[in-house]
C-alpha positions as CSV (number, residue, x, y, z in Angstrom):
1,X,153.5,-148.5,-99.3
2,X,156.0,-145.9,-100.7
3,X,153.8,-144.6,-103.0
4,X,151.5,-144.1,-99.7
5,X,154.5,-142.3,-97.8
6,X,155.0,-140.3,-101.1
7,X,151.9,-138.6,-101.4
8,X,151.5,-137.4,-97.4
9,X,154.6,-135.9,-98.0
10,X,153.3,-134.1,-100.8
11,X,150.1,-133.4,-99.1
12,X,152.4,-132.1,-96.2
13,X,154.5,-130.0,-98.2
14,X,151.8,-128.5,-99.9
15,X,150.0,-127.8,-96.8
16,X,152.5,-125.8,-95.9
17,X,153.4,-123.9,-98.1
18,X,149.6,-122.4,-98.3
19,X,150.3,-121.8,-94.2
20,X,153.2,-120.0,-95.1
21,X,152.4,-117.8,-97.9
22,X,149.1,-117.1,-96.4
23,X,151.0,-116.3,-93.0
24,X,152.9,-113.9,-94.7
25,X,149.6,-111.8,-96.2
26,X,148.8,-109.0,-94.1
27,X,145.1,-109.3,-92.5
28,X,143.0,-106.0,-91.0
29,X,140.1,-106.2,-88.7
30,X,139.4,-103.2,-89.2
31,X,140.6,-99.7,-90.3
32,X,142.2,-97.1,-87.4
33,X,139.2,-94.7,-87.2
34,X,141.7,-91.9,-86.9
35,X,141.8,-89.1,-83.8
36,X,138.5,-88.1,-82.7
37,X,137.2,-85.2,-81.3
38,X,133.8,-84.5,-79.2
39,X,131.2,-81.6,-80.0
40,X,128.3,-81.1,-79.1
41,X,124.9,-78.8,-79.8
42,X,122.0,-77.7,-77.5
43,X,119.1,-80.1,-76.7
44,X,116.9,-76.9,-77.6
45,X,114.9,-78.1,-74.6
46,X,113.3,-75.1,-72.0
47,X,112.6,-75.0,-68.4
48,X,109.2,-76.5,-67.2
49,X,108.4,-77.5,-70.4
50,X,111.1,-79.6,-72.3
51,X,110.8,-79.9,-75.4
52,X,113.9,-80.0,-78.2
53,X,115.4,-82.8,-79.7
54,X,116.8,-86.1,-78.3
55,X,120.1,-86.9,-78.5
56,X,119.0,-90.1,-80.6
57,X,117.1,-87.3,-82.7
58,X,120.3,-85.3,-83.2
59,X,122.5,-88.5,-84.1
60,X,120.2,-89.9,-86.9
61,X,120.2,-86.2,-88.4
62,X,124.6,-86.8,-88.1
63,X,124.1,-89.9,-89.8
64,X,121.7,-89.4,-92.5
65,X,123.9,-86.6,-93.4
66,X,127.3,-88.9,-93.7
67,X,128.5,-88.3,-90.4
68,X,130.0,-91.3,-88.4
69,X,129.1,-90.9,-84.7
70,X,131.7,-92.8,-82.7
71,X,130.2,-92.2,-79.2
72,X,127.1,-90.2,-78.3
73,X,126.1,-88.6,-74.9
74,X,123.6,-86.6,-73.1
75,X,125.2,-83.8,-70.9
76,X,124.3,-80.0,-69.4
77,X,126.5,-77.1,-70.7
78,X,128.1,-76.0,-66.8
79,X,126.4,-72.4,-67.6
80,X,124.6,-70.9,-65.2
81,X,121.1,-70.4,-66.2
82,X,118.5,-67.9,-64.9
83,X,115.4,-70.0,-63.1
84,X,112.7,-69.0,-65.3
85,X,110.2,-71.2,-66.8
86,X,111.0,-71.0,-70.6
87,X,114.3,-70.3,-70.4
88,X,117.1,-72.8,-71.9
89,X,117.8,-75.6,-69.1
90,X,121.7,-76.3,-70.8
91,X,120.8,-79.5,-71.9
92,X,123.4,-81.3,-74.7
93,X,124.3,-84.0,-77.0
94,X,127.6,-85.1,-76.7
95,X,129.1,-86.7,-79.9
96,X,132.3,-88.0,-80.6
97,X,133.2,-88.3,-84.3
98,X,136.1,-87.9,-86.9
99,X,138.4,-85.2,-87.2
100,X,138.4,-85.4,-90.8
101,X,134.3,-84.9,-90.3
102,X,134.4,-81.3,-88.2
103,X,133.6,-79.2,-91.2
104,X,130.6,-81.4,-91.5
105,X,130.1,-81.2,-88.2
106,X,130.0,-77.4,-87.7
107,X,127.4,-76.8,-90.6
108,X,124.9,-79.1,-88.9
109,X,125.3,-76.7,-85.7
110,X,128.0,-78.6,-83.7
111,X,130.3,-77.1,-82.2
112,X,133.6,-78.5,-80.0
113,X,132.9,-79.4,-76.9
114,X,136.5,-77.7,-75.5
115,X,134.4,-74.3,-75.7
116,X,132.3,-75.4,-72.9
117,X,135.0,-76.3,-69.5
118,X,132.8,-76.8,-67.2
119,X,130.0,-79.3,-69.3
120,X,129.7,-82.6,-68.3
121,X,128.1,-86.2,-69.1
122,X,124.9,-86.7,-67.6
123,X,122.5,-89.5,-67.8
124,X,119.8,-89.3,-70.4
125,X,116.6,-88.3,-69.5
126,X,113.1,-90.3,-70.5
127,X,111.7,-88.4,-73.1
C-alpha cells in the first residue's frame, strides 16, 4: 500500500510541475495587426450605365498583390456630381488595411480616405 501512496505522489508532483512550467510559457492567439488606416479608390462605375469594378473585384486585386484587407466597404465619395448620363456617379471601395501596407496601397490607386470628409458607407449594390 505504500508503494501505491508513493507513486500518486509522484504522479502528482510531476503533474504539476508540467502545469507550472507550461503556465509560465507565454501563449499568443494571434499577432496585434498594428494601427490601420482606411482608403479607398473609385468604383469607376458611370451614370445610367454602371459599369466599373466591384468592391469584391478591387479586394482580390489588394490581395493577390500581398495586401491584407482588414475591412472592406462600399461607399459614395460626398462630391457633388453633375446629372448627366455617363458621368462618374462617386461610387467607392472602402478598405481598411495596415499602415505598414500604404505605400502598397497608393501604387495600386488607393488613396486615404481622410481626403474625402464628406464620403460615407453605403450598402453594396447587386451587380
Amino acid at each position: 500500500m505504500r508503494k501505491h501512496h508513493f507513486k500518486q505522489r509522484v504522479r502528482a508532483a510531476v503533474l504539476l510541475t508540467a502545469c507550472t512550467l507550461l503556465a509560465g510559457c507565454p501563449h499568443r492567439v494571434m499577432d496585434d495587426p498594428g494601427p490601420a488606416v482606411t482608403y479607398y479608390r473609385p468604383l469607376g462605375s458611370l451614370q445610367c450605365t454602371g459599369g466599373g469594378k466591384t468592391v469584391a473585384e478591387i479586394e482580390h486585386e489588394l490581395r493577390k498583390a500581398g495586401i491584407t484587407v482588414n475591412r472592406a466597404a462600399c461607399g459614395v465619395d460626398g462630391r457633388m456630381h453633375a446629372m448627366v448620363c455617363g458621368a462618374p456617379d462617386g461610387r467607392i471601395a472602402i478598405f481598411e488595411i495596415p499602415a505598414q501596407q500604404a505605400v502598397s496601397a497608393a501604387a495600386l490607386g488607393l488613396k486615404p480616405l481622410a481626403t474625402l470628409p464628406d464620403a460615407a458607407e453605403t450598402p453594396c449594390q447587386a451587380p
